[in-house]
N, C-alpha and C positions, 0 to 999 in steps of 0.2 A: 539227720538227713542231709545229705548233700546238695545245694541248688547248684556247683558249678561243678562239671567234671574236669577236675584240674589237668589229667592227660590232651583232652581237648584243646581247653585253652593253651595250653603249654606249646602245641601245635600251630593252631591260630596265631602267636605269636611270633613262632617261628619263620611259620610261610608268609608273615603282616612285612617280614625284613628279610627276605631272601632275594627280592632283586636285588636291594642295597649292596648286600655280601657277595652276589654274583658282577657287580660292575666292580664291586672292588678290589676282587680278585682276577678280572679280563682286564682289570686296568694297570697290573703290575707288568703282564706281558698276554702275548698272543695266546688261546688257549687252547687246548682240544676237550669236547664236554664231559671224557670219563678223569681227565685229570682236575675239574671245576668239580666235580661230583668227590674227589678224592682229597678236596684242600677243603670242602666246605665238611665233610664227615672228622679230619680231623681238628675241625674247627667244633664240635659235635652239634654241626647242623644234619641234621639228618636228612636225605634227600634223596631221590630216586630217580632214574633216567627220564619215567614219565612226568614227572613234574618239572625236571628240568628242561625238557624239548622244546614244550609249549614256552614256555617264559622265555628261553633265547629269540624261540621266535616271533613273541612279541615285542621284546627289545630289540631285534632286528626291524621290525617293520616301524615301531616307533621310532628309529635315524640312530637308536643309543648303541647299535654294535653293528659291526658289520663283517663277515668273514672270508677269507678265501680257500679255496682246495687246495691241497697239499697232497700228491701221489704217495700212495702207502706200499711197504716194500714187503707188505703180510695180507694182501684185502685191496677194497675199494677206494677210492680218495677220500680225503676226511677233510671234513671243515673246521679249520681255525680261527674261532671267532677275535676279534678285537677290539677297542671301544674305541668310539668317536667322539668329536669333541664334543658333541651334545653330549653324548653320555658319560663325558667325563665329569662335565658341567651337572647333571641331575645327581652322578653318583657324590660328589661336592655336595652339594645342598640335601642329601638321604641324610651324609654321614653329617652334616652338621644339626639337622633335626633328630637327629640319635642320640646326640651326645647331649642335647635341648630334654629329649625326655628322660634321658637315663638319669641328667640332673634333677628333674621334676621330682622323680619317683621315687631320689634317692633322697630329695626333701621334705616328699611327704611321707615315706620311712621312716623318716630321719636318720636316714645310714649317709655320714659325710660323703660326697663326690668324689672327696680324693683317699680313700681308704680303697688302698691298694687289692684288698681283699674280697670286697662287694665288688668293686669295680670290676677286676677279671671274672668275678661268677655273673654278672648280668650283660658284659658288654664283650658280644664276638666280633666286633670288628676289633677292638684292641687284641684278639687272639690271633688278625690276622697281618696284624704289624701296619695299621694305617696311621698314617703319621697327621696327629690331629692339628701340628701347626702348620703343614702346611694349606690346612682347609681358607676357603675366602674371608 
């Protein structure tokens, strides 16, 4: 008998660091939401317009992003979101409690920190090139 369904938590997981991934990919450059939706998939975060919207627009209202219209030359104007410096500041201290529990986890595994191999299967911000020295 199963007491965890592990598709679930695999999930809960997921969406537990999806702001993190989302600040740390509007913090390379200005975004548009179907290209954040298309670096976080092949990041294999898996993600959907409707769970994206909401969350921009709580990091928009929480000061961590902010964006501007951009006239589209196919459509409507679209919004470019970008990060602020608060939220360059929170996405700093996500990504440095990330690397705080991947170490944890990887201690109570006992799978070494720096083994190259664990590391990319559990940690998608190193799949999206965040450069962890330059963290605080």
């Amino acid at each position: 008998m199963e007491l965890i369904n592990v598709e679930n938590a695999k999930t809960q997981m997921r969406r537990g660091i999806l702001e993190m991934c989302v600040l740390s990919i509007i913090s390379r450059e200005e975004m548009y939401p179907s290209d954040i939706i298309a670096q976080l998939k092949a990041a294999n975060m898996l993600v959907v317009e409707g769970t994206l919207y909401p969350l921009l627009t709580r990091l928009k209202s929480a000061g961590f992003l902010n964006y501007r219209w951009v006239e589209s030359k196919s459509g409507p104007p679209r919004k470019y979101y970008h990060i602020t410096p608060s939220g360059e500041h929170v996405k700093n201290e996500l990504v440095k409690t990330w690397y705080e529990v991947v170490a944890a986890v990887d201690a109570i595994s006992q799978h070494p920190a720096n083994d190259e191999k664990n590391t990319l299967s559990i940690n998608p911000i190193t799949l999206m090139n965040v450069n962890k020295e330059a963290l605080p």
